[in-house]
N, C-alpha and C positions, 0 to 999 in steps of 0.2 A: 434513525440515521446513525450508521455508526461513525465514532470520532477519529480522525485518523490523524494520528502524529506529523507534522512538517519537518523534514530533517532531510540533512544534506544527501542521499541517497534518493528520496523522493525529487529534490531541487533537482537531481542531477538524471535523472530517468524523463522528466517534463520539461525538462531545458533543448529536448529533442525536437518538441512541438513549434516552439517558438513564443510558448506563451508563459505566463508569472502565475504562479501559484498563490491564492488571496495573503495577504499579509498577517501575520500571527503566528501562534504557536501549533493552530492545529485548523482542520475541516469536516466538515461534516459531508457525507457522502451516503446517499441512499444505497443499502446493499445488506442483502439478508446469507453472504458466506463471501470466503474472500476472492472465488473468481469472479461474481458479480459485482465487488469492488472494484479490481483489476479495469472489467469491460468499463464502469462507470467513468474511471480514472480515462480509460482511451477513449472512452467518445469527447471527454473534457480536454484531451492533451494527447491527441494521437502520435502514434508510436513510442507510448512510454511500456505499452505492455509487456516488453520481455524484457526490459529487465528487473520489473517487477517482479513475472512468475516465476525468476530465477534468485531472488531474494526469501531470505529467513522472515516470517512473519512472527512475531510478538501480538496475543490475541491476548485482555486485560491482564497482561504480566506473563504469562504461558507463551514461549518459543517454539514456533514448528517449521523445523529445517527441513523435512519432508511432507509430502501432502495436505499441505495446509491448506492448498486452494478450495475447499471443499469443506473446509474448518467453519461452522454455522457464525456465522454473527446477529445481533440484534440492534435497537435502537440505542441500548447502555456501552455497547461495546468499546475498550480503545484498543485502534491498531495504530502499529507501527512495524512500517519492513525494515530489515537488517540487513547489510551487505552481509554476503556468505562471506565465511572465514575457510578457506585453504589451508589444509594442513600436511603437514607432511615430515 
């Protein structure tokens, strides 16, 4: 299972559901890359999915602002999504 960072970006993409995210610092979520994390998270908390796939992911320290949905995970894994940063 990968472990997946609780942070106010996740709070606020599941707050759509109407439901609480377990209490702690993090989760563990069965998903072997990160769209089937994505799906995992929306069957638990529907309609958090897009603004997930539109978040920066951090796979164990490594940041992937493009195609990261597709990015492998394992059972050691930690993730955490990042709001995009707009620049300009």
């Amino acid at each position: 299972m990968a472990k997946l960072t609780i942070n106010s970006l996740l709070r606020d993409a599941v707050s759509v559901s109407g439901k609480n995210l377990p209490s702690g610092k993090w989760m563990e979520v069965e998903a072997n890359s990160v769209i089937t994390l994505i799906k995992a998270l929306e069957k638990l908390y529907p309609g958090c999915g897009s603004a997930l796939t539109t978040a920066s992911v951090a796979i164990d320290g490594d940041i992937y602002s493009e195609d990261a949905l597709t990015e492998p995970l394992d059972e050691l894994s930690e993730v955490v999504f990042i709001p995009s940063i707009e620049g300009g």
